[in-house]
C-alpha positions in Angstrom: -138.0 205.6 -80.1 -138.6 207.8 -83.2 -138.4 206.8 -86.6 -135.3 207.6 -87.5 -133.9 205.9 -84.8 -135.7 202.8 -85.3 -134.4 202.9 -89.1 -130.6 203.8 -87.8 -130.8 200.8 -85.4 -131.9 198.8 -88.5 -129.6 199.9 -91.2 -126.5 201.1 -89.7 -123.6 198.9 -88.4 -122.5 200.5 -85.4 -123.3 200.8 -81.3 -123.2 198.1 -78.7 -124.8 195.5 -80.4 -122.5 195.5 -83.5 -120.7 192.1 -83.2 -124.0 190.0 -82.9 -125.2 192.0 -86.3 -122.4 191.6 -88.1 -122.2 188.0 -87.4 -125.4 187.4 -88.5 -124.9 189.4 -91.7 -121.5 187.2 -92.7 -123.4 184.1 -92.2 -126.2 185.0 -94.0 -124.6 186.4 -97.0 -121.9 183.2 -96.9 -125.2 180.8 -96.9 -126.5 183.0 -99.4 -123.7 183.3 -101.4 -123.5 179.5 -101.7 -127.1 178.7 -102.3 -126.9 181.5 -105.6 -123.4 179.7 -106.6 -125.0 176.7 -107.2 -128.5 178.1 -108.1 -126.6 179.4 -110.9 -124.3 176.6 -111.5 -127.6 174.3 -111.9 -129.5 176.7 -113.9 -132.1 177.1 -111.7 -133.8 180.4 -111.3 -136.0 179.2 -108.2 -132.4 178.5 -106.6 -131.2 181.8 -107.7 -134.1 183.6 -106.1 -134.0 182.0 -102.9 -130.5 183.0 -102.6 -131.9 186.5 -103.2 -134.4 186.1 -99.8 -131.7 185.3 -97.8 -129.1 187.6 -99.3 -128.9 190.2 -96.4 -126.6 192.6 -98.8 -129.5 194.9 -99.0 -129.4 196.2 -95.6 -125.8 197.9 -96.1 -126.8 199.3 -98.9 -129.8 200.8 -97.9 -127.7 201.6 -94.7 -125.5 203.4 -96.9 -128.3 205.5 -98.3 -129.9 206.6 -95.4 -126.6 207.4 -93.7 -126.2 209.8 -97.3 -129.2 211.2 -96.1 -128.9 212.2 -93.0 -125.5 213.2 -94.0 -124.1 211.3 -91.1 -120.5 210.6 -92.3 -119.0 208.2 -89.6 -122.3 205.9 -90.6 -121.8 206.3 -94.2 -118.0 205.2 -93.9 -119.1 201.9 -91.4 -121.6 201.1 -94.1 -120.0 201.6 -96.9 -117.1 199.2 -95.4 -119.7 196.8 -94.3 -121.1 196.9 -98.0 -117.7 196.3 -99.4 -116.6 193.3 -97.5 -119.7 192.0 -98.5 -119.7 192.0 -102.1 -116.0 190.6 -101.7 -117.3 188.0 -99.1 -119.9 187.0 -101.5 -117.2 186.8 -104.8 -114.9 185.2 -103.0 -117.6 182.5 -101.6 -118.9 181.9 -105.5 -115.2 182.2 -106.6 -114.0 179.3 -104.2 -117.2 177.0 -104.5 -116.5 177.2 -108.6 -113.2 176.6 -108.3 -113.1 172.9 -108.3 -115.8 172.3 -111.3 -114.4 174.7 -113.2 -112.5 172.2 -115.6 -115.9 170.3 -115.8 -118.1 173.2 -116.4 -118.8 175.9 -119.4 -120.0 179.3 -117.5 -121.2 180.0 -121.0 -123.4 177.3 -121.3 -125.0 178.1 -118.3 -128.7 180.3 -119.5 -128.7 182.0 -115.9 -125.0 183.0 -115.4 -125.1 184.6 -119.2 -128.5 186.1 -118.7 -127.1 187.7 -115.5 -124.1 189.0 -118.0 -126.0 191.5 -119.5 -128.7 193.3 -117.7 -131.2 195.0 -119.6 -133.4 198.8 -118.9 -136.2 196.3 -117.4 -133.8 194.5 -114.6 -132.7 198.3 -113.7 -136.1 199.5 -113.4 -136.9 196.0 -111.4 -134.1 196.4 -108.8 -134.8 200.3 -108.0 -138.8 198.9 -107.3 -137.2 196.6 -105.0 -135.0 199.3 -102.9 -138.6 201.2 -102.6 -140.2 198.2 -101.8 -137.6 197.4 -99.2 -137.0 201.0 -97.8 -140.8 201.6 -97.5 -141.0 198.3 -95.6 -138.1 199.6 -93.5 -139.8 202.7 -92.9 -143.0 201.7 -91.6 -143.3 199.5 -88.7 -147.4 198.4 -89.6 -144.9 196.2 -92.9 -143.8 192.8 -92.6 -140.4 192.4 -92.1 -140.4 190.0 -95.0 -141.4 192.1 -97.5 -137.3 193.5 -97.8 -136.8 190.1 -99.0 
């Protein structure tokens, strides 16, 4: 299998073994989701970063990029779909866990939910580093596959 193959088979949410993929990516994202809601909620940055290593949202995304690529447009449309429903997914998830403390608790008072309010250059510069990080680990199979995380 060539590279570009392997990568497809990685990134893109399509072919026979779909379902399993996609069912592994909801479950993630929902644990994921939950673990950040109350990282954040508890003001704890370790919390919030572990929800970040398990967070699989990046591999839609970077599914949508290579997909852009290679110009292939029924790819970029599955995982661009796949992208959307996950950032819903993970809204809804923090939106539903928050719900029922939301009469006890100030969003405001919260350090990491206002820090994460109003991103600065640096956390720009830090996230584009991380897609090369992940997308070089991605494109090399001599990386671990933790390093995306």
């Amino acid at each position: 299998m060539d590279a570009v193959e392997r990568v497809r088979d990685t990134l893109v949410f399509e072919g026979p073994g779909l379902w399993p993929k996609v069912f592994k990516f909801i479950v993630l994202l929902v644990l994921a989701s939950c673990i950040a809601t109350y990282g954040l909620l508890g003001d704890s940055v370790a919390v919030v970063i572990v929800a970040m290593i398990v967070a699989p949202l990046m591999l839609p995304i970077m599914g949508l990029a290579f997909s852009v690529s290679v110009g292939d447009r029924r790819a970029i449309l599955s995982t661009l779909i796949v992208s959307l429903v996950g950032i819903a997914t993970a809204v809804a998830v923090g939106f539903l866990l928050t719900l029922p403390i939301a009469q006890v608790t100030k969003p405001e008072a919260i350090q990491q939910v206002m820090i994460r309010t109003s991103p600065h250059l640096l956390d720009l510069m830090a996230a584009l580093m991380t897609g090369l990080a992940g997308a070089f680990a991605l494109a090399r199979k001599d990386v671990s596959d933790t390093l995306p995380g």
